[in-house]
N, C-alpha and C positions, 0 to 999 in steps of 0.2 A: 784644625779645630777652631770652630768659631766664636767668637767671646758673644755671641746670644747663646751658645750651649751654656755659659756662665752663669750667666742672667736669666734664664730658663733654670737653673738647680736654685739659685736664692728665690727667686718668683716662686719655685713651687711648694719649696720649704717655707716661705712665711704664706702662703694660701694656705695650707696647712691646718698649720698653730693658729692661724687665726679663725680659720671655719671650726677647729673642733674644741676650738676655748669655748665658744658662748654655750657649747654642749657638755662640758667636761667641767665649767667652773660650778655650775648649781647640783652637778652629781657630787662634786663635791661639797656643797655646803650640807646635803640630803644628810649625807652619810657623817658630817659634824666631824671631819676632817678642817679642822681650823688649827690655826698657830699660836701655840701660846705663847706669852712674851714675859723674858725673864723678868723678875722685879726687881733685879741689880742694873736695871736696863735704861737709858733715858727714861722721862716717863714721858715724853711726846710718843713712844712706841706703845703702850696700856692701849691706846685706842683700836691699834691694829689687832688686838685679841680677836680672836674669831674668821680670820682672814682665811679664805683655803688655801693651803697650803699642798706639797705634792705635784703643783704643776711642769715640773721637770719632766712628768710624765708624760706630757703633749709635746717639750721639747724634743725627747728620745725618740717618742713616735715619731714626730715631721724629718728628724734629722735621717734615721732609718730608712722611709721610707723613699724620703727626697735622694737622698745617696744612692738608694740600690736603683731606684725606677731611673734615673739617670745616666749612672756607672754601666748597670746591665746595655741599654740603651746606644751608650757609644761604644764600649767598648766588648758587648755580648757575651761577658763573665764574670766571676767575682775572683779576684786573688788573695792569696794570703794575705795581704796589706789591708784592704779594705777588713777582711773578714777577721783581722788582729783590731781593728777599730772598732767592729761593731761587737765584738766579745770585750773591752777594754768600757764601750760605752753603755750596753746592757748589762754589764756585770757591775760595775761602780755603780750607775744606776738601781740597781737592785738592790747592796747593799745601802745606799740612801735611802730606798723605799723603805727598807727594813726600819734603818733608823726612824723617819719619818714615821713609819706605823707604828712604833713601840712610844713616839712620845705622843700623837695624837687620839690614839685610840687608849693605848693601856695606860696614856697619863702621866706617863714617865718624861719629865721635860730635856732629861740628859740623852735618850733613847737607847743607843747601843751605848756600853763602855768600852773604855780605850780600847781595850784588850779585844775585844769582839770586834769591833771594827778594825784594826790593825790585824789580825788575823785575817779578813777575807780580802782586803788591801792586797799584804803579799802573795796571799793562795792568785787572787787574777795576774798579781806581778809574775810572778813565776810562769803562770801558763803560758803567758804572752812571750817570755824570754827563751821557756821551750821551742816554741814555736816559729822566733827567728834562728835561735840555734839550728832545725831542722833545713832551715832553707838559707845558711852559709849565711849570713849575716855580719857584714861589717863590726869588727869588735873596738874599731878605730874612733877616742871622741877628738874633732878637730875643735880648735881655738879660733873662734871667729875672728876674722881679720885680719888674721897671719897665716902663716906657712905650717904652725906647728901641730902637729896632728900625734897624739898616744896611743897608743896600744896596750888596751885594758888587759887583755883575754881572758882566764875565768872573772876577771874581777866586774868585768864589762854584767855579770848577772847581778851583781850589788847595786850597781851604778842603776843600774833597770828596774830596780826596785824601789831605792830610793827615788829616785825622778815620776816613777809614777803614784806612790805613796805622799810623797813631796808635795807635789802639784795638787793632787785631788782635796789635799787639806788644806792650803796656801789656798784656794780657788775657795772651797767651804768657807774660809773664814771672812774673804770678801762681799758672801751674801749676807748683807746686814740693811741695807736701805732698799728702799724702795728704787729700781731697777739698774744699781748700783753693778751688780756682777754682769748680769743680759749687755749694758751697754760695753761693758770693761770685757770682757768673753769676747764678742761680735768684733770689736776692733782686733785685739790678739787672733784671733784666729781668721779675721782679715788679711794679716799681715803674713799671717804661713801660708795663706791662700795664694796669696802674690807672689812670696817666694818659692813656694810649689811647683808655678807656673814659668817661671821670668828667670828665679837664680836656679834649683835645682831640679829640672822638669822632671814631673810625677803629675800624669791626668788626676790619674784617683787622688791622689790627698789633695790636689786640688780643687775637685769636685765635694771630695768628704766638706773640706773646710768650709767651701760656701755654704754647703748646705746647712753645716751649723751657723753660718750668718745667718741666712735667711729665718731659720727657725727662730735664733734668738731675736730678732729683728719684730718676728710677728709676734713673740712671746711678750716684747717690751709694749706694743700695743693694751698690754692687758695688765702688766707690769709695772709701766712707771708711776711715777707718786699721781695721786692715791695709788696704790697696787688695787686690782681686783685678786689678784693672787699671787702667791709665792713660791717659788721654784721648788726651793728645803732642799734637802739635800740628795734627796732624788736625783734633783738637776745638777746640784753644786758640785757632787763628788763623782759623776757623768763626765759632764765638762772638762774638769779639772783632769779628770784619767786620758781624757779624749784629746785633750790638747797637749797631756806630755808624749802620748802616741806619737801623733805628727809629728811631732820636734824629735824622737827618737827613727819613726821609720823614714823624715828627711832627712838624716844625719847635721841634726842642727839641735844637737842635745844643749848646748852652754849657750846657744842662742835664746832659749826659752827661759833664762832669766833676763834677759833683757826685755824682751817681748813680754813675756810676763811680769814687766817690772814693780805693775800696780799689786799684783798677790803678792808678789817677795817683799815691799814693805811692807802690807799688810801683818804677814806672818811674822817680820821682824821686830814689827811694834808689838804683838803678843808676844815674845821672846824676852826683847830685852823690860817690859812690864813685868812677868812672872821672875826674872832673875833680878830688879831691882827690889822687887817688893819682898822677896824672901832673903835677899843679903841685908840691905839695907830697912826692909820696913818700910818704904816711900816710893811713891808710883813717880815714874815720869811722866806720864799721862794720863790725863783725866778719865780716862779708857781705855781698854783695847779692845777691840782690831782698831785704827786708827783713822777711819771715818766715825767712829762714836766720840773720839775726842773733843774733832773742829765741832762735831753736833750740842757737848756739852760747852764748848767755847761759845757757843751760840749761831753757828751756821744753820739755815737754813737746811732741811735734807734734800732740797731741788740742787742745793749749793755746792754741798760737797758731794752728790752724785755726777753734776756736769764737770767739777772741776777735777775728779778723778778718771771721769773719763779724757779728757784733754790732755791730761799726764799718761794716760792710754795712748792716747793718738800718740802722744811724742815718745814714747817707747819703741813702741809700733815705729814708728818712722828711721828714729836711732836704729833700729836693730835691721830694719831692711835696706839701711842704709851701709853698714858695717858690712852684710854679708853678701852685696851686690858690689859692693867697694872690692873685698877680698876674692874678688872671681877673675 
């Protein structure tokens, strides 16, 4: 395999995202698909009222498209692997859109509630776990680094659930700046790209993965500060599904907290926020998710979108380093 087949999958996923943005961002403004912005919010963010939102939509397209026209391509089929990805990425996708329609159209800033999103959450979790159950699937999670490897068995269907549930929400909560998750995304699933290829050889999901670089790559074109437009959760809870995938179909499930180490504090500064402030009465943080914090500290949002990503890079690197170490 050649590494321009590589470079030929990110090349044609950010051609993409980038040709059917300048077509897809003013159908969006037509139709008064904009984001509204909390009032508990910075108020550097009030400006961005009106911004379109939904563009996760252009993501899913490029990534879809670039994956399959490539995949097919070298390898002249689709397998369950892939075809667990793009069910894991249209389906989280969709319930995003959902979201996303209920609060831009019908006004509803909260969109779906818990319960309604957590129910189509597990309903895709499960089909997916059906579905390696069917084709003998490793029920083993190993400990990166070391020797020690467990044996779930039924339990291995919880674990599958939470990790994809986990991730799609932890990934949601990171869309908060201006192209904050696109760059934080692109490097994490850079880094499963590389081990796809190097530690645990799998074409497709290394193919899959580039192509969401690429995608997200061209999507940052349109996306970083100022945004022209917003993923929402369309894209966030995509991504987020799409990238515990990988991490479960390379058997690098505990690796994806490392890898993912920017979403896992994220979600744990909203964690340990809602449990101080209901025990105690008193926030630790001036905000959560924890890029609104350093924002009300006074960072710049150019500031703490680069300086999150860099702590991406270095996760990224920790974790491909640990599981190339332990081979």
């Amino acid at each position: 395999m050649s590494e321009y087949t590589f470079l030929i999958t990110i090349a044609i996923a950010f051609l993409i995202t980038v040709l059917i943005s300048p077509i897809f961002i003013p159908f969006l403004k037509r139709l008064k698909f904009g984001q509204s912005i909390r009032e508990e919010g910075p108020k550097s963010h009030q400006k961005k009222s009106g911004t379109p939102t939904m563009g996760g939509l252009m993501i899913i397209v490029s990534i879809a498209i670039s994956s399959l026209i490539v995949i097919v391509k070298v390898t002249g089929s689709i397998d369950y692997q892939l075809s667990l990805l793009l069910l894991v990425l249209l389906g989280f996708g969709l319930l995003g859109f959902l979201d996303d329609f209920i609060k831009v159209v019908l006004k509803r800033n909260l969109g779906l509630n818990s319960k309604q999103k957590l129910l189509g959450q597990i309903i895709i979790a499960i089909i997916f776990y059906f579905v390696l159950k069917q084709n003998q699937f490793d029920t083993t999670v190993a400990i990166p680094g070391t020797s020690v490897e467990w044996e779930l068995g039924w339990f291995y269907s919880i674990f599958i659930i939470i990790m994809l549930v986990g991730a799609s929400n932890a990934v949601n909560l990171t869309d908060g700046l201006d192209g904050l998750l696109a760059g934080t995304a692109a490097i994490a699933f850079g880094a499963f790209a590389i081990l796809a290829w190097y530690g645990v050889p799998n074409l497709n999901l290394t193919l899959f993965s580039l192509a969401v670089v690429g995608g997200l790559l061209g999507f940052l074109v349109f996306n970083a500060h100022p945004a022209k437009v917003f993923m929402g959760d369309t894209g966030s809870l995509a991504l987020g599904g799409a990238i515990a995938a990988v991490a479960i179909l390379l058997k690098l499930e505990v690796l994806l907290v490392i890898i993912g180490g920017v979403f896992v504090i994220e979600t744990l500064s909203v964690i340990i926020q809602v449990i101080s402030f209901q025990s105690t009465g008193k926030r630790v943080f001036r905000m959560s998710p924890l890029h609104h914090h350093y924002e009300l500290k006074g960072w710049s949002e150019w500031r703490v979108v680069t300086t999150f990503w860099l702590v991406g890079i270095i996760f990224a690197i920790l974790g491909i380093y640990i599981e190339v170490w332990s081979i």
